[in-house]
N, C-alpha and C positions, 0 to 999 in steps of 0.2 A: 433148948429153950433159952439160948440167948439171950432175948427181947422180952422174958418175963415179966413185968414190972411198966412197962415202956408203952409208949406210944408213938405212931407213927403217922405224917400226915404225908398222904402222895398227891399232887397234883395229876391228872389226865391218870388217873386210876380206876377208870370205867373199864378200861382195853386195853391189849396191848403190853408192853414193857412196865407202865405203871401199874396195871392188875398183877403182873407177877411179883412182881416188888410186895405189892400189899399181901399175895398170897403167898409169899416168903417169908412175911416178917410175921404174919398170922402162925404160919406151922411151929415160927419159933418163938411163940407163946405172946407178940405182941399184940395191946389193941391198934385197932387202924380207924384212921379216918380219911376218909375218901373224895377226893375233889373235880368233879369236872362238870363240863355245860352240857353233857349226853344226859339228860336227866332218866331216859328210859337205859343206857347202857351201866348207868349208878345205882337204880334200883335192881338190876339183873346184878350186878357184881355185890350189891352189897345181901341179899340175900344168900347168896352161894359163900360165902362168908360166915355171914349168919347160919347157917344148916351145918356149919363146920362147928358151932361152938364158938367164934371170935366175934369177942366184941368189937362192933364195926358201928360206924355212923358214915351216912356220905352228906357231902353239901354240893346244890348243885350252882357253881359259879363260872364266870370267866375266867379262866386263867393270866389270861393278858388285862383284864382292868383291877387296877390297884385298890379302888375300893370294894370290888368284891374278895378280892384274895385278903385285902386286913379283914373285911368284916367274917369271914371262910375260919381265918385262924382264931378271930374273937370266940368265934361259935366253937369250934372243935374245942377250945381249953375251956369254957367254958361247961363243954358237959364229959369232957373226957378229964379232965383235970389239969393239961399239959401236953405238951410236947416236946419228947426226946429225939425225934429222927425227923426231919424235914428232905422232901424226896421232890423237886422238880422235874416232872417227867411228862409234865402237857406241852408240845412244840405240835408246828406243822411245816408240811416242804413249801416252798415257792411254786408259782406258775412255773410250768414245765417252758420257761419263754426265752432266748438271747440277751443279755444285757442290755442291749440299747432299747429292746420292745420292752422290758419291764418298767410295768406305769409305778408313779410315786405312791400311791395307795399299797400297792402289794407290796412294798418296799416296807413301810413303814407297820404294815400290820403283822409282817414276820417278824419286824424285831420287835416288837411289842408284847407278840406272846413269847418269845423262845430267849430275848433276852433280859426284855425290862422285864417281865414276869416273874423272873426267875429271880432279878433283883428285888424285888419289891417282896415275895414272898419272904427270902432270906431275908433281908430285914427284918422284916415284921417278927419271925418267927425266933429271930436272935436276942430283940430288943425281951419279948419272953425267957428265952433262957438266961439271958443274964440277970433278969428282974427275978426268977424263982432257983439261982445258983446252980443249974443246970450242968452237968457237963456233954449238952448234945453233940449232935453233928448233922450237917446243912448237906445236901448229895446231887449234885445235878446233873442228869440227863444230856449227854454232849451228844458228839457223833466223829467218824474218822474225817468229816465233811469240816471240821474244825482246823485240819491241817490237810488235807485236796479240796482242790476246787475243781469245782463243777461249771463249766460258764451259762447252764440254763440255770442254778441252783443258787445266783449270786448272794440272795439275800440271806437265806439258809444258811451257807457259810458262814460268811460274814458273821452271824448272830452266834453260829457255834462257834466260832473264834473267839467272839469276843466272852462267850460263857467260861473258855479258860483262862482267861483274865481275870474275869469274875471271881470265879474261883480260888485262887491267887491270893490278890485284892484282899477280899474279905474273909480269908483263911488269916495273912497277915493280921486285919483289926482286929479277927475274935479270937487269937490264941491267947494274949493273955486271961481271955475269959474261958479255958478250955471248952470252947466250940470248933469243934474240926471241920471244914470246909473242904470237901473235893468232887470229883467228878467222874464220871464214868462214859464214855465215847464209842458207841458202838458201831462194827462194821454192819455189812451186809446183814439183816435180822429177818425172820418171817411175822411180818406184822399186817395190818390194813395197811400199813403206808407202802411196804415192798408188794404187794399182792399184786398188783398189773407187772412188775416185773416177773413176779413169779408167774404169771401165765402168758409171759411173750417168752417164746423159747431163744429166741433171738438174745433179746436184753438178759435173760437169764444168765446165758452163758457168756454175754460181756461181761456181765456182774462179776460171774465166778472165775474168768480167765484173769483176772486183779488179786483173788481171794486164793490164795496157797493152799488153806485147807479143804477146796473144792467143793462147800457147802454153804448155804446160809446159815446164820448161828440162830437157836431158839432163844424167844424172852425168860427162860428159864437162866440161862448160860449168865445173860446180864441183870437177873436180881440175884443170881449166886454174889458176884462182883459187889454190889451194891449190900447187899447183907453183909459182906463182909467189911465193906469201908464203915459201914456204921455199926462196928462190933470192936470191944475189944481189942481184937487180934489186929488192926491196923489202927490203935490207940495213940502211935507214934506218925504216924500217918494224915500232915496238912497239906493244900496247896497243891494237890496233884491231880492230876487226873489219866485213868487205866482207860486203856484201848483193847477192849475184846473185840475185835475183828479178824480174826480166822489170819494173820497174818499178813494183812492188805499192806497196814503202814509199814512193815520191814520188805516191801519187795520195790525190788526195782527194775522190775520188765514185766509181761503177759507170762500166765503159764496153762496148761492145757486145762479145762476142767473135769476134775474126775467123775464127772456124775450125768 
């Protein structure tokens, strides 16, 4: 029971990496507040939640427009009383397209949710902790795509790149207000976003001939990670960001897949 006491607010916590997060920090006794534009996948996560006994609310917003996410955090402290854990984990991939066919629209609307999103949330959400002497922690959602590039993926990267910056950055402004700022970068995962690779046997086994440990990782694997940056025990811990991918980033060749 860790998160006793505490509140947590996830972006893109209908699905996915951001449901486990939320149903991570739920088993360890925090309330959650829930953020995304699935408004039917919000009310399904926030009941199963709810049947658990945790107090949950969801709001349902864009992630990528700034005035929905301040008006998101107005509303969350507002009936939950505050927020201790800020969890950025609403993104989406690029057009599956070449660099030079990538139009300006698609360009500009990846970075808008995966990385001004993430900007503007963390503000909003720090300029709270400092005004209620908080000692939070801000958590965002990378990927190993933040350090390989993809060339159909351009923008994608790009926005995880620049989220370890981010990270960084405003881990730097808010130490002296002990607000911890880091990230978390995951490899290959089983999500809605991997699932057409997970059913092309082909792409699968590109995937995993990258991946050392011969498997996709579950979204369990990355809110273990993530409950741990905003715990405690990585107290000492600004400005970083952990890469659970099965090994990918320490290799440097193809190896067979075991699976």
């Amino acid at each position: 029971m860790r998160f006793a006491g505490k509140t947590l607010l996830v972006t893109g916590g209908a699905k996915g990496i951001g449901f486990a997060v939320a149903e991570r920090f739920a088993a360890e006794g925090a309330a959650v507040a829930l953020m995304d534009i699935d408004e039917g996948g919000l009310q399904a996560a926030e009941a199963a939640l709810s049947a658990r006994g945790t107090t949950v609310m969801s709001v349902c917003a864009d992630a990528g427009s700034p005035e929905q996410i301040r008006d998101a955090v107005a509303r969350v402290i507002d009936h939950l009383g505050g927020i201790d854990v800020a969890v950025a984990g609403a993104g989406r991939n690029s057009p599956n397209v070449d660099f030079f066919d990538l139009e300006d629209d698609d360009w500009d609307a990846v970075l808008q949710l995966n990385l001004t999103g993430g900007f503007v949330l963390g503000k909003a959400v720090a300029r709270h902790m400092i005004a209620t002497g908080r000692e939070g922690a801000i958590i965002f959602i990378s990927s190993v795509g933040a350090v390989l590039g993809v060339p159909t993926q351009a923008p994608y990267c790009v926005s995880k790149a620049g989220l370890g910056m981010l990270t960084k950055t405003m881990a730097l402004s808010l130490a002296p207000h002990n607000i911890r700022v880091n990230a978390v970068g995951p490899g290959p995962i089983k999500t809605d976003m991997t699932a057409p690779i997970l059913a092309d046997e082909g792409m699968n086994r590109l995937m995993l001939s990258r991946t050392p440990l011969g498997r996709f990782g579950e979204v369990s694997e990355i809110s273990g990670v993530v409950s741990f940056l905003a715990s405690a025990d990585a107290s000492f811990m600004t400005g970083q960001t952990l890469y659970p991918d099965g090994g990918r980033l320490a290799l440097n060749y193809v190896m067979p897949p075991t699976t």
